[in-house]
N, C-alpha and C positions, 0 to 999 in steps of 0.2 A: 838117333831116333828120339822121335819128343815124348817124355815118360806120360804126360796126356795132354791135351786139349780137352777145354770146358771140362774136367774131371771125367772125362770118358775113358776106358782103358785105350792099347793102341793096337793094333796084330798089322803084323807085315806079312804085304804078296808074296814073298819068299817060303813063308810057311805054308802057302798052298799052291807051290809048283811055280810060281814065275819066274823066268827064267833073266828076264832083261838084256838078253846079248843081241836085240835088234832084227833080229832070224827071227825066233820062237814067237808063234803066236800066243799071246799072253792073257785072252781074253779068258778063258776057263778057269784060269785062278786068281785072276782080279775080280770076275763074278761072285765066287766061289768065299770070295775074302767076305767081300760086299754083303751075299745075303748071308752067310752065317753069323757076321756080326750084328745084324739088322733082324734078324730072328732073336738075335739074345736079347736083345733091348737097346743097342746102340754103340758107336765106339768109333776110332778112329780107324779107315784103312791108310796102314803105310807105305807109301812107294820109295821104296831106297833108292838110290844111285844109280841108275843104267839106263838102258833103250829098250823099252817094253812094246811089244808092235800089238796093238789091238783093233778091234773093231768096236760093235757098240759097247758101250756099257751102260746097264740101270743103274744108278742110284737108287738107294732105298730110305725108309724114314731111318734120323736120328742114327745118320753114317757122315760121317767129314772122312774126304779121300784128300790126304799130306802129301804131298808129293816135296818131297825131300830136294836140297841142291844137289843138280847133276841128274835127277831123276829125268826122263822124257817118255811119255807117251805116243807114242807113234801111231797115227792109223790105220789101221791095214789097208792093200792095196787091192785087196779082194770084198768084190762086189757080195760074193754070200755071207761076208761078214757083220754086214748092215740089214738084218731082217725088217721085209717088208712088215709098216704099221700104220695105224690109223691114225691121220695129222692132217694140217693146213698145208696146203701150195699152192701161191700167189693166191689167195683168200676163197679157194676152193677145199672143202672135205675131200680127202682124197688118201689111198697106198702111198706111201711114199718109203724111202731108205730110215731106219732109224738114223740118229743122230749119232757121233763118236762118245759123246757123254750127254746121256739124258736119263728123263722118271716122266712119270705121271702123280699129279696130286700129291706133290711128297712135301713135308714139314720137318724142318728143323737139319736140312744138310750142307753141305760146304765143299765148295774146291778150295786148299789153301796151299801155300808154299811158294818155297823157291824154286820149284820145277816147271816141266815144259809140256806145252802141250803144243803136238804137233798136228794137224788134223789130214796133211799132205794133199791139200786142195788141189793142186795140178792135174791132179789122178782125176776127177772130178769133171 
C-alpha cells in the first residue's frame, strides 16, 4: 500500500467491508471509503489486489481512488446498480444511467495506479 500520495493519508476498501472475490457487490464500501474520507478533508481511497464488482461510484472533492496491481473494478451487471441522473445524451438534457466512475463539479481527484477497470460493456 502507498504510505501517501501528494501527502494525503491512504484508508483501504477493506476496512469498510469490501470483499473483492468478484461475487460480492462492493459498491457500499467503496462509497462508504469515498465519502468518509472526502468529509475529513481528503485522502487517498485504496483498492488492494482482487475483483471488486461494483456499480456506480461518486467521486468526491480531494479523493485520489489507487487502485493497486492486481486490483480490478468490475461493473456490475445489474441494471439498479447504475442510478437514474441528470446528464447529456447524444446532445440532449436527459435520465440517463450514472456512469461506473463519475462526480459532479469536483476539484482536485484522480484515478491512479496499476489496476483495472473493467466497465463490462457487453452487458450494455
Amino acid at each position: 500500500m502507498p504510505q501517501s500520495i501528494k501527502s494525503q493519508p491512504v484508508f483501504s476498501i477493506r476496512n469498510y467491508g469490501a470483499v473483492g472475490d468478484g461475487q460480492t457487490l462492493d459498491t457500499p464500501a467503496i462509497q462508504a471509503t469515498i465519502e468518509a474520507y472526502s468529509q475529513a478533508g481528503g485522502g487517498t481511497v485504496y483498492v488492494p489486489a482482487g475483483n471488486y464488482v461494483t456499480g456506480s461510484i461518486l467521486l468526491k472533492n480531494n479523493v485520489t481512488l489507487y487502485l493497486d496491481a492486481g486490483a480490478k473494478l468490475s461493473g456490475s451487471q445489474e441494471v439498479a446498480d447504475y442510478p437514474a441522473v441528470d446528464s447529456r445524451w447524444e446532445g440532449a438534457n436527459r435520465k440517463t444511467h450514472a456512469p461506473l466512475i463519475g462526480g459532479d463539479g469536483l476539484e482536485n481527484v484522480a484515478v491512479v495506479g496499476r489496476g483495472t477497470v473493467d466497465g463490462r460493456g457487453a452487458f450494455w
